[in-house]
C-alpha positions in Angstrom: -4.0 -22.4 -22.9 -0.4 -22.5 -20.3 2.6 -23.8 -21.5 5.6 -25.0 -19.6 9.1 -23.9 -20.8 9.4 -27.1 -22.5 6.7 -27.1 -24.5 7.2 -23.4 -25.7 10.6 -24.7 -27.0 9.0 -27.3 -28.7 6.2 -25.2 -30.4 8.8 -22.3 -31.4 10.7 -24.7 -33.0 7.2 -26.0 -35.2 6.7 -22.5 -36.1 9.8 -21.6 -36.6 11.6 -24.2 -37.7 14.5 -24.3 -35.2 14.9 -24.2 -31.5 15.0 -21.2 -30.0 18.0 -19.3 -28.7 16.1 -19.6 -25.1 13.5 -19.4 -23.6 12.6 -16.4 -20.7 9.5 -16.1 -17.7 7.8 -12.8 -16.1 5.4 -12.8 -13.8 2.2 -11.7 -13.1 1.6 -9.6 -9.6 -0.5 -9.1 -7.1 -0.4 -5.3 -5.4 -0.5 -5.4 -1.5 -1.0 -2.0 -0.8 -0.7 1.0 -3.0 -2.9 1.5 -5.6 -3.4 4.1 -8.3 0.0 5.7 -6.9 2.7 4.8 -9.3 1.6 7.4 -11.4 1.8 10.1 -8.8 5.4 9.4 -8.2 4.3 7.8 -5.2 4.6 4.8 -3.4 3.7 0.9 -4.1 3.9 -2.6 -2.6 3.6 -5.6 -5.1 4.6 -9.3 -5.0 5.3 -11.4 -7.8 3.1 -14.4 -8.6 4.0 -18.1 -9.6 2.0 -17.0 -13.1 4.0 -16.0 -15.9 4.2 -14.9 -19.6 6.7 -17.4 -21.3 8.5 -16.7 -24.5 10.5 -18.7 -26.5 12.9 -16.4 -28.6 15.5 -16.5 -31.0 17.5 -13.6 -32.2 17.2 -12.2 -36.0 19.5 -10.0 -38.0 17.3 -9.2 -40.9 15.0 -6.2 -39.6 12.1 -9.1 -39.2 10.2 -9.7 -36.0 7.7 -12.4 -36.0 5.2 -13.2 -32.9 2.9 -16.1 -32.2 0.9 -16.7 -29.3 -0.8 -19.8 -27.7 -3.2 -17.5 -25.7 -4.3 -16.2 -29.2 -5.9 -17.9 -32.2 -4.2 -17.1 -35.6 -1.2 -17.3 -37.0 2.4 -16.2 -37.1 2.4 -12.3 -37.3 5.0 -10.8 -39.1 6.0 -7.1 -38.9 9.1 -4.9 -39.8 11.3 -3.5 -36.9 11.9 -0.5 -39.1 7.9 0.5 -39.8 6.6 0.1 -35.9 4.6 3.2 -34.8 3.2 4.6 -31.8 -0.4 3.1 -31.8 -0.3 1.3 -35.3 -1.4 -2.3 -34.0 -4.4 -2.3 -31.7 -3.7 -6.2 -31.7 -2.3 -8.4 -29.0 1.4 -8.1 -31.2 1.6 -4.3 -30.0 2.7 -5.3 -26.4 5.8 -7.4 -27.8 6.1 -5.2 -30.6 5.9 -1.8 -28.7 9.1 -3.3 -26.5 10.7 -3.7 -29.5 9.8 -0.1 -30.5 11.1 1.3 -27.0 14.4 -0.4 -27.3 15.3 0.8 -30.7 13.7 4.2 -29.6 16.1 4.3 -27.0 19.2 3.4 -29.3 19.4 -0.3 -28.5 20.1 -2.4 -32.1 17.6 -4.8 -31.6 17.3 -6.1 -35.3 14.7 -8.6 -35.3 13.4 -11.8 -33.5 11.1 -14.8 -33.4 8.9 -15.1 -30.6 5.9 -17.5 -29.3 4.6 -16.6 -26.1 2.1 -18.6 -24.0 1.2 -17.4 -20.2 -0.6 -18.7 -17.3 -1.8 -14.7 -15.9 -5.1 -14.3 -16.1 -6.0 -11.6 -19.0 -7.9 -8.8 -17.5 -7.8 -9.7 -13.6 -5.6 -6.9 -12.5 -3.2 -8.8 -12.3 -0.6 -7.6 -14.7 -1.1 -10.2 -17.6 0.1 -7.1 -20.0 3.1 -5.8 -18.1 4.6 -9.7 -17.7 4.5 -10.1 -21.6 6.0 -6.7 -21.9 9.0 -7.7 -19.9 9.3 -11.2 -20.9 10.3 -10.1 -24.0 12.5 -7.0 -22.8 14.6 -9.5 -20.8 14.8 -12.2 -23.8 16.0 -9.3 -26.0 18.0 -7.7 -23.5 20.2 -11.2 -22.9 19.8 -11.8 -26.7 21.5 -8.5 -27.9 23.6 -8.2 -24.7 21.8 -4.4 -24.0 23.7 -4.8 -20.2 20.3 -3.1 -19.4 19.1 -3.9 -15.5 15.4 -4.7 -14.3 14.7 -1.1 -13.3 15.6 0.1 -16.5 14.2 -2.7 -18.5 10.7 -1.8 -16.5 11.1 1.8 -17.5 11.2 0.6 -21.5 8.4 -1.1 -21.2 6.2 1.3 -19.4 7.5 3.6 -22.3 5.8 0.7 -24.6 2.6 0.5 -23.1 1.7 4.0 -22.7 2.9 5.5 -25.9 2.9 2.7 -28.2 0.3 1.0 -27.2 -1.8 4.1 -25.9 -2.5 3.3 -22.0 -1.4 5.7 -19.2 0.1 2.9 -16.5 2.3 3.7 -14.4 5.7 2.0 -13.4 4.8 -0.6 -10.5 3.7 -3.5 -12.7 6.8 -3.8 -14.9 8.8 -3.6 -12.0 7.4 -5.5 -10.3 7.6 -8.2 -13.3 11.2 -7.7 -13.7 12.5 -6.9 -10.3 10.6 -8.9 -7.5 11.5 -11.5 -5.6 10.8 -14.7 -3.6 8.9 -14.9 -0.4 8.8 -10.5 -0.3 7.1 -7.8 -1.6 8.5 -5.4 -3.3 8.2 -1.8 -0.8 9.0 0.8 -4.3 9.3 4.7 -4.7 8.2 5.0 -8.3 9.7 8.8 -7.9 13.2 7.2 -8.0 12.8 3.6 -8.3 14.3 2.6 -5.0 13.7 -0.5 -4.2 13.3 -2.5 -0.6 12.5 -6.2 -0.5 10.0 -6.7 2.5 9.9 -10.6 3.8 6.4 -11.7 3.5 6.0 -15.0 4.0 2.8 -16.0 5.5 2.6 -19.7 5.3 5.3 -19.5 8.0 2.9 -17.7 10.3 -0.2 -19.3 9.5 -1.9 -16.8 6.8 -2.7 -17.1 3.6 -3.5 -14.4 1.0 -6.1 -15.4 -1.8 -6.7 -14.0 -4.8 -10.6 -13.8 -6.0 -10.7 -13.2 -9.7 -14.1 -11.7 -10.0 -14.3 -12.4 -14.3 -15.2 -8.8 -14.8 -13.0 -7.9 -17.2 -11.7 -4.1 -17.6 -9.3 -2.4 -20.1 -6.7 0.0 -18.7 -6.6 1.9 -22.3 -10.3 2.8 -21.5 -11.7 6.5 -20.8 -11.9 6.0 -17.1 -8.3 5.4 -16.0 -7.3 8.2 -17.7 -9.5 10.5 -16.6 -8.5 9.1 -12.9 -4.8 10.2 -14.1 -6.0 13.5 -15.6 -8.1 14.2 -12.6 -4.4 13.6 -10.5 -2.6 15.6 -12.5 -4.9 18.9 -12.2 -4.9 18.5 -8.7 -1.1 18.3 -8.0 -1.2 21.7 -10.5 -3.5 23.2 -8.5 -1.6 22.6 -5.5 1.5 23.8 -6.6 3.2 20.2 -6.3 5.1 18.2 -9.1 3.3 15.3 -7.6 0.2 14.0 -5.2 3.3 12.1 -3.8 4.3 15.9 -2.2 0.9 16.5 -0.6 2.3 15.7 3.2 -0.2 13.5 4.6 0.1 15.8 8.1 -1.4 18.4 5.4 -3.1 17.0 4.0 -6.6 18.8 4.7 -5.4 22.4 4.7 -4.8 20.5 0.9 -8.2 19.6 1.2 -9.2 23.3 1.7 -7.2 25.0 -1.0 -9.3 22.6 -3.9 -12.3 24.5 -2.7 -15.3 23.7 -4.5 -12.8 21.0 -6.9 -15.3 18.0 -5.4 -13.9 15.1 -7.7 -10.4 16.5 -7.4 -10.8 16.3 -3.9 -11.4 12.8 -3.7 -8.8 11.6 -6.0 -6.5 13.5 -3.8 -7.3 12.0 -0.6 -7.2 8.8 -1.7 -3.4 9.0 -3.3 -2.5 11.0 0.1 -4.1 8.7 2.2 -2.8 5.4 0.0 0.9 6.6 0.6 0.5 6.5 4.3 -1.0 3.4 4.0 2.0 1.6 2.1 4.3 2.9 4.4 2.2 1.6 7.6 2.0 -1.7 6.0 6.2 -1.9 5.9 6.0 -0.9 9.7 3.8 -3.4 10.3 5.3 -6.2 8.1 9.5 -5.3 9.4 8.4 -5.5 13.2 6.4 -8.8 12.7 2.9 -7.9 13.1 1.8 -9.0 9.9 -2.0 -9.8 11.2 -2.3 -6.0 12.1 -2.3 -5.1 7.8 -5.9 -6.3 7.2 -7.6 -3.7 8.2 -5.2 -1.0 6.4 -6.2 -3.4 3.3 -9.6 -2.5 4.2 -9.2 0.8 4.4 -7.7 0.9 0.9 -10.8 -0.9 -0.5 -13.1 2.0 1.0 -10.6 4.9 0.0 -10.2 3.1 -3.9 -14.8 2.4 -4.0 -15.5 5.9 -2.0 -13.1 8.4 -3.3 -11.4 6.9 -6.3 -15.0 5.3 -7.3 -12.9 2.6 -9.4 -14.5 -0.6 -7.3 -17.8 -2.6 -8.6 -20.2 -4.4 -7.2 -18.4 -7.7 -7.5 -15.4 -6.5 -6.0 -17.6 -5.0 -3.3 -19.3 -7.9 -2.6 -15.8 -9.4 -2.3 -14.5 -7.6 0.6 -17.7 -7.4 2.5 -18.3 -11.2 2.0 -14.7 -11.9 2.7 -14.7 -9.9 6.4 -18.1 -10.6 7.4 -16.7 -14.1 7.5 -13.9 -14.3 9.4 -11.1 -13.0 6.8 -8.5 -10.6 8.2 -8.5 -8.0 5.5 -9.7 -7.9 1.9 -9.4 -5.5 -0.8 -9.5 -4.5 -4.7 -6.3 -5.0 -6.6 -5.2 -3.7 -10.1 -6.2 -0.7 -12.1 -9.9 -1.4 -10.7 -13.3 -1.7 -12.9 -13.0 -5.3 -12.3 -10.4 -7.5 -12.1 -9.4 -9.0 -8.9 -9.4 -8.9 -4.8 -7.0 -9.8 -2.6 -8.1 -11.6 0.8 -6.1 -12.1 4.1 -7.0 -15.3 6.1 -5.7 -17.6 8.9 -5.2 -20.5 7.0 -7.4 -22.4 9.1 -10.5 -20.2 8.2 -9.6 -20.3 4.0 -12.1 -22.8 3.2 -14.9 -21.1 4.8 -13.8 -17.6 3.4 -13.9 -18.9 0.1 -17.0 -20.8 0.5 -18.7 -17.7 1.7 -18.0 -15.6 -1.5 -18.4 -18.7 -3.7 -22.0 -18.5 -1.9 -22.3 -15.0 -2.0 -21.9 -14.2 -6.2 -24.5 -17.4 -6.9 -26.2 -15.9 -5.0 -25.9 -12.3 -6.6 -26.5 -13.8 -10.0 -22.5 -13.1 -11.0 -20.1 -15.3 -12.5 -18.3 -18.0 -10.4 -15.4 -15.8 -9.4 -11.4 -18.2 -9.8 -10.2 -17.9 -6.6 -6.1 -19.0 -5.9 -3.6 -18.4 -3.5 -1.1 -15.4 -4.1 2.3 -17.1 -3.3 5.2 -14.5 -3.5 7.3 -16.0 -6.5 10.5 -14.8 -8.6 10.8 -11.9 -11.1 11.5 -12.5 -14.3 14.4 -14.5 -15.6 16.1 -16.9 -18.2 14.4 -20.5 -17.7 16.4 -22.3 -20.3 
């Protein structure tokens, strides 16, 4: 179920009994290039998309938050700012809940709010469904409360909430991206320092689109294997000597290579962040002298390093980005955390149709689901809608 600002007003104030103070939209994202970096304190390129987690909210005084959802069947859930704990709720409440959490945590007063939420990103797709309704809320409370706090750091809180109060090790791109993207660019960030460049990507003006396949398999970031990818980063950049995979030069990257010795899966989860970070930064080269045709095969590249050496891909993503080039596509690759989720797929526009015919054909013919396939239109970051 997607609900327009409008009708989020109008169902807050059924629940609630009064209009709500305002009403606030994040977005969803789609990653370019960069994938399974933020964590290495290295770097990203996301873009916002038109979806968004909506929120209706009203400010409260009385040490009572209460959530609803339209995405969720049940109702009102209400919960006490002063009892919230560090993996307590293993609901849908502990993403709203854990911002909450992070703010107070951090020494904001936030005392309290109603909130109904509705969203149009796909749960589970990779592409940020979590991270929007994290920092829908932070900005809502953030204007509600007057915190003064800006996107970056409003990104930071929430990452706080989703990897200690909710219990999943993501990195920083997806809330900033949510909070701090904007229209008709990606977003070219460090996630060492949170410098940010807007890159202009518009690609209807030269004839492209990019197309998002959601593939239906659905993955869970809070799962065993993401972490172990994160664990597996960590030991390498000890073993190396480096705070960071982000300080593995890429021009050393195999005298690197050599010092894991016998480390096989460390390895590979090495090369891949190395090699992703080069790629990020060739796709801004690419994209700021106007070549923006010249990226799909760096996407492609990704998709190998992220099936090969990061093994996060599956068969349906796979069968994606073969599909996808084979006929006629530009680039393609996996987006998001991986396990599932979603591809992205570069196309002149005039050969989108028989792209997406050709993976439409492809997974019937694989016995998968019908994968949801849209275009990825760089939108706006989150902000106050009414």
């Amino acid at each position: 179920m997607s609900e327009t600002s409008g009708s989020v007003a109008e169902r807050f104030e059924q629940l609630y009994g009064a209009a709500p103070d305002g009403v606030w939209a994040a977005p969803g994202r789609v990653n370019l290039i960069g994938e399974h970096t933020d964590y290495n304190d290295g770097f990203v390129m996301p873009f916002a998309l038109p979806h968004t987690a909506v929120a209706g909210v009203s400010r409260r005084d009385d040490g009572v938050l209460r959530l609803h959802s339209a995405d969720v069947s049940g109702p009102v859930v209400e919960l006490t700012v002063d009892a919230l704990a560090p993996e307590s709720d293993k609901r849908w409440t502990a993403y709203p809940a854990g911002v909450v959490w992070a703010l107070r945590e951090a020494g904001h007063a936030v005392t309290g709010a109603d909130i109904h939420l509705a969203s149009t990103v796909p749960a589970g797709a990779g592409l940020s469904s979590s991270a929007a309704l994290e920092v829908v809320v932070a900005l809502a409370l953030n204007d509600l409360f007057g915190l003064a706090l800006r996107g970056w750091q409003l990104a930071r809180l929430c990452q706080r909430a989703e990897n200690v109060y909710v219990g999943a090790p993501v990195g920083i791109m997806d809330q900033t991206a949510s909070a701090c993207c904007e229209p008709g660019h990606a977003l070219f960030l460090d996630t060492r320092d949170l410098s940010q460049r807007q890159i202009p990507f518009d690609l209807a003006a030269e004839g492209m689109r990019l197309l998002v396949v959601d593939t239906r398999v659905k993955h869970s970031h809070s799962e065993g294997e993401y972490g172990k990818r994160r664990a597996g980063c960590e030991k390498g950049a000890a073993l190396l000597g480096v705070d960071a995979l982000r300080d593995v030069p890429f021009g050393e990257l195999d005298a690197a290579l050599k010092r894991l010795g016998d480390e096989e899966e460390v390895r590979r989860l090495v090369r891949h962040v190395v090699t992703e970070d080069a790629r990020v930064e060739r796709v801004v080269r690419l994209l700021e002298s106007g070549d923006t045709r010249a990226i799909g095969p760096v996407l492609v590249e990704g998709h190998a390093s992220l099936r090969d050496d990061f093994r996060v891909s599956c068969p349906e993503l796979d069968l994606v980005v073969d599909t996808a080039v084979a006929a006629g596509a530009l680039g393609a690759r996996m987006t998001g955390g991986g396990f599932g989720g979603s591809a992205i797929v570069l196309a002149e526009e005039a050969d989108v149709a028989a792209v997406t015919k050709a993976v439409e054909e492809a997974f019937a013919a694989a016995g998968f689901k019908t994968p949801r396939v849209f275009e990825a239109v760089p939108s706006a970051g989150a902000r106050r809608v009414r």
